[in-house]
N, C-alpha and C positions, 0 to 999 in steps of 0.2 A: 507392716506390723509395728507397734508401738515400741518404744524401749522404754526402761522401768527407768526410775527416777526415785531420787532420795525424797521421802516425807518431810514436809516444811508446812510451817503455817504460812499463810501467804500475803506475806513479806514485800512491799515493793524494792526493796534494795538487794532481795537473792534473784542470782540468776538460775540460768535453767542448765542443768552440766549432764549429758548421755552418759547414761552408767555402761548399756550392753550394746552391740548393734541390734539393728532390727531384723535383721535376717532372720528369717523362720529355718530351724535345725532342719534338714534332710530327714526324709521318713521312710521306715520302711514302705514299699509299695501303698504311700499314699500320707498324709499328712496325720498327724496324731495331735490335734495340740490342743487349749484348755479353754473354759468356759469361762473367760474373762469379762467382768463389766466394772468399770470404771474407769477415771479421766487420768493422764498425766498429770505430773506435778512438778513444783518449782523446789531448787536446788540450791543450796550455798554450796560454795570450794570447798567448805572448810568444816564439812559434818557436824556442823552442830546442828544439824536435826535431830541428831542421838536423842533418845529419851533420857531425861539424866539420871543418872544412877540412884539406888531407892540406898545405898551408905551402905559402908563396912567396907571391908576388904572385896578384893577385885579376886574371883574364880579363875586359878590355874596361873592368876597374874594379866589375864586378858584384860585390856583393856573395852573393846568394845566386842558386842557380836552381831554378825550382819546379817538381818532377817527379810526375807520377802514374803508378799502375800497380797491380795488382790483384794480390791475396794470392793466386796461380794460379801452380799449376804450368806453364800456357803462357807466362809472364810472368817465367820462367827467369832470361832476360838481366837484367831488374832487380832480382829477388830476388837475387841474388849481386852483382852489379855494383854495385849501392847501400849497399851494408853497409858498415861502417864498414873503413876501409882497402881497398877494392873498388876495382876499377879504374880504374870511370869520376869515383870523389872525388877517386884520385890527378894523373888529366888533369886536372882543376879547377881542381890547388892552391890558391890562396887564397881561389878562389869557394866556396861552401858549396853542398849539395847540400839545396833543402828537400823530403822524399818527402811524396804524399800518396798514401793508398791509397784505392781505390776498390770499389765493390760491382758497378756496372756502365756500361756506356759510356757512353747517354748523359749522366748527373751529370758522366764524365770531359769530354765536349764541351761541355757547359753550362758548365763551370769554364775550360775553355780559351777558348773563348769571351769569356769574363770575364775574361779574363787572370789568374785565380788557380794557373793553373798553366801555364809555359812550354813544356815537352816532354812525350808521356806514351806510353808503352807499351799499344795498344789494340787490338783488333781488326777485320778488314779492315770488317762491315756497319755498326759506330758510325764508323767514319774515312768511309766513303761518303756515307753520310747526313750528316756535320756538313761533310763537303765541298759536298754538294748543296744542303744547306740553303742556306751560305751564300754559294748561287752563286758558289764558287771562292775565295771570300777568306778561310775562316778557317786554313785548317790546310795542309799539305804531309805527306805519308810522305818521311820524309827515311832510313828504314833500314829493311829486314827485324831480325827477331829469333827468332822459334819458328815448326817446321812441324811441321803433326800434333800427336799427343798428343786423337785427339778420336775415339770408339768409338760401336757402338750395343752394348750393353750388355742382354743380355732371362733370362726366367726360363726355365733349358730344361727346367722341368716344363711350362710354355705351350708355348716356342715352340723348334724343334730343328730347322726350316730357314728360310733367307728368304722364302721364299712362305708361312712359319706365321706372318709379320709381318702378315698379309693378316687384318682385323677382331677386330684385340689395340688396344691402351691402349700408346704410348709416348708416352713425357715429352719436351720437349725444351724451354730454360730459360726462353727469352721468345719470345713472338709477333717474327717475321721477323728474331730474332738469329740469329748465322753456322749455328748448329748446327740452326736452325728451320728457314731455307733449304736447307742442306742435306738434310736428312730429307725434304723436302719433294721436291726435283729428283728423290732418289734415288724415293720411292716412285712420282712420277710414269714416273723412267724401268720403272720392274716394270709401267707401265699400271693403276696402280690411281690414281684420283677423288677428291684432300681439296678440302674448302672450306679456303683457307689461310685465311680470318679465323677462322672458327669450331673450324677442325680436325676437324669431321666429315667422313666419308666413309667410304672402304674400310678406311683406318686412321683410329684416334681419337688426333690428336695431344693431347696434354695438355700445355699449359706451364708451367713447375714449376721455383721458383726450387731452384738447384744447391741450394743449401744442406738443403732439403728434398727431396729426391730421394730418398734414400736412406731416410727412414722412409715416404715414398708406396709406394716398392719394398718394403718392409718389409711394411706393412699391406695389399699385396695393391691399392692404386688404381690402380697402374699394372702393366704385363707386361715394360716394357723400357724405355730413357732413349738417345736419341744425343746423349750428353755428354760435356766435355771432362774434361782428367785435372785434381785428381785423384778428380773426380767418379764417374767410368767403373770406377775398380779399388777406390772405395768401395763401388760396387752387388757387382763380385767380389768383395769380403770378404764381402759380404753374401750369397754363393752362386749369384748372378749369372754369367751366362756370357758371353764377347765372342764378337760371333757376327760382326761386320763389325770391319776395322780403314778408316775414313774413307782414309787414305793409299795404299787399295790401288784408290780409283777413281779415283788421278790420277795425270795423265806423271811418271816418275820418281818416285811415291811420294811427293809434294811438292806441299801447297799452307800457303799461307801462314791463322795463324792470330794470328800478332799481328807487329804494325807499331813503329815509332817514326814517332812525329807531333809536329811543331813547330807553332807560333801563327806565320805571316807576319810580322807587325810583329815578334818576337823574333829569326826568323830574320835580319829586315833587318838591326836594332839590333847583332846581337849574333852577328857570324857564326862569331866565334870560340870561343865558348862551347860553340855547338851541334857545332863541330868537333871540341871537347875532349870532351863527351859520345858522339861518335858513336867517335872512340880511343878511347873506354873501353866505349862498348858491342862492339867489334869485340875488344879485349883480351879482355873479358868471354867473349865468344861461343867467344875461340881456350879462352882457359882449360877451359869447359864441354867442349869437344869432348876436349879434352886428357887430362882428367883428370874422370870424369865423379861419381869415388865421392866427391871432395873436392868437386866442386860440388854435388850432389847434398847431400851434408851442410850446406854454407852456404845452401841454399833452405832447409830446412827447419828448419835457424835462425832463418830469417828471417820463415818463418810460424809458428814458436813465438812470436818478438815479435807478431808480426799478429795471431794468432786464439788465443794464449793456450793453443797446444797444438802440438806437432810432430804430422806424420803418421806412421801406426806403419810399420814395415817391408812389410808384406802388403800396403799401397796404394802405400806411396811408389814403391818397388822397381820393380815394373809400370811405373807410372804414367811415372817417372820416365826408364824406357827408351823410351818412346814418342815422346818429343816430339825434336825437332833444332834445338840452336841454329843459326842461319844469319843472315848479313848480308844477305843476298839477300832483297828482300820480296819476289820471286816475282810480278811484277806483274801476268804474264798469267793467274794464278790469281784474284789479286784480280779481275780482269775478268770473267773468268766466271764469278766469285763473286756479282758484280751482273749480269749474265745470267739465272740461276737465279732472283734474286729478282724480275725481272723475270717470267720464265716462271710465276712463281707464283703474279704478279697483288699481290705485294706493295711493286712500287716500280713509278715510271715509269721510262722507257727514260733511265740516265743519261749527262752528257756530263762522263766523266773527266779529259777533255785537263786537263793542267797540276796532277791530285793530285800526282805527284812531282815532288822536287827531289833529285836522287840524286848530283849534283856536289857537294857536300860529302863524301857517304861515301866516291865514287870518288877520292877525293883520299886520303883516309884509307888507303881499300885501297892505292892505287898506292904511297905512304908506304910503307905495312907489305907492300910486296912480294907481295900480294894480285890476284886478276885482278877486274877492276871490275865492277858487275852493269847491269842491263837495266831499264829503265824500258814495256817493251814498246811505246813510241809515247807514251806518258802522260805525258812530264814535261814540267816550266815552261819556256818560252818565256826 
């Protein structure tokens, strides 16, 4: 597994410095970790990758605050929002924004954990698992951010209905991450038999980091992938067909695929900070909906800095249309998000009470003349 690394433009004279190890957290009965796509990066010693600060006085006195998030198209809200002159730097003022990007969730909860990074943009099955893990005390969902944006993607010289999904080869990126579980409920609910550790059975799941997906599909190892963007409309460059869109098996078209997660003790510490973060993710989110061609282009500036390349128009495009920024984490989705992985025999039965703290954003909303969101019964005492 990768480890996350400080954001730098790239620099021949920084070097490269490991923020987390790469060990993947311990899971309950079976891996839970995130739908990561993007490249490591290059590092200086000496943080000044920090985005620098948009003036005024520094929040709480902090000098910097350390953000993670993933070079992903569902990771929207940050990739825009964190750019230099971005929203959530402007709410900051004098505080600096320090990003680190990540490859996949758990490295982001192993670092939060550590306190090498304060807030981070993640998704729902690594926020579950680093909640459970540490019986409740490490982390809070303090915001929604992206929903959808996550396809089964298959070859329609294989496969040309969903019952042709029925003993093909699909990919999906890690044992019991969001998109694993998912595949996993959905084929259960068609009545067809996987081992979810193994992924034999009626379907042979293959798990298959994003990144390589696309030459698996390529070389014929696989028949189809349920992955997220802009993994999904790279396999459609690739001649690939969408044969399911995820969004269309749930209420409203809407489950939640990435969070904002704070560290407890930061939260305590530092409640104003997080407050100025969550204004700037909410700014962030209006902007996105507002104007999608200008944000759309500032994401994929922002993974030209990340991965050393923009995405071309034939993926972005798509991809790009799919997903919905939103403040709302969508709670009761997360809940039967860890249901599924339950049913699948890859987590115990968990006890959510108290993942969120949704009183800070609701403050934010109500501010910005916004209607407040729903913690479905889950939040902190």
């Amino acid at each position: 597994m990768s480890s996350a690394v400080r954001r730098t433009a790239q620099h021949p004279h920084r070097r490269t410095r490991i923020l987390a190890a790469a060990a993947v957290l311990p899971l309950l009965m079976g891996a839970l970790g995130a739908c990561g796509y993007g490249s490591e990066k290059k590092s200086d010693d000496e943080g000044s990758s920090a985005v620098p600060a948009a003036g005024g006085d520094k929040i709480d006195g902090l000098d910097k605050v350390k953000v993670g998030y993933f070079a992903n198209l569902t990771h929207a809200t940050a990739l825009v929002g964190l750019r230099k002159g971005g929203q959530i730097q402007q709410e900051l003022h004098g505080t600096k924004v320090s990003p680190f990007v990540f490859n996949a969730g758990p490295s982001e909860i192993e670092a939060l954990n550590a306190g090498s990074i304060d807030i981070g943009w993640i998704g729902p099955s690594p926020a579950i698992n680093g909640y459970v893990k540490s019986h409740g005390s490490s982390l809070r969902i303090i915001s929604g951010s992206v929903s959808g944006g996550v396809k089964l993607v298959v070859n329609p010289k294989k496969i040309k209905t969903l019952n042709d999904v029925k003993g093909k080869k699909i990919a999906t990126p890690q044992l019991g991450n969001t998109q694993d579980v998912a595949f996993l409920n959905w084929a259960a609910s068609k009545g067809w038999k996987v081992d979810a550790q193994s992924g034999k059975g009626d379907v042979s799941v293959v798990r298959t980091d994003n990144k390589v997906t696309p030459d698996a599909y390529k070389s014929g190892a696989i028949d189809g992938a349920w992955v997220p963007e802009p993994t999904a409309s790279k396999l459609v460059a690739e001649g690939a067909k969408v044969l399911l869109d995820e969004s269309s098996l749930w209420p409203d078209k809407k489950f939640v695929i990435t969070n904002v997660i704070v560290r407890q003790q930061f939260l305590k510490e530092h409640p104003k900070v997080v407050e100025a973060v969550l204004r700037g993710s909410v700014k962030t989110n209006a902007f996105i909906n507002a104007n999608p061609e200008q944000a759309k282009e500032a994401a994929n500036a922002t993974l030209k800095e990340e991965t050393g390349k923009p995405l071309p128009a034939e993926v972005i495009d798509p991809a790009w249309k799919s997903i919905q920024a939103t403040d709302d984490p969508l709670a009761s989705t997360l809940d039967a998000e860890a249901d599924h992985a339950v049913r699948a025999g890859l987590l115990e039965k968990p006890d959510l009470k108290g993942i969120y703290d949704l009183a800070p954003l609701n403050k934010v909303l109500e501010a910005e003349g916004k209607p407040t969101v729903s913690d479905a019964g889950l939040g902190a005492k």
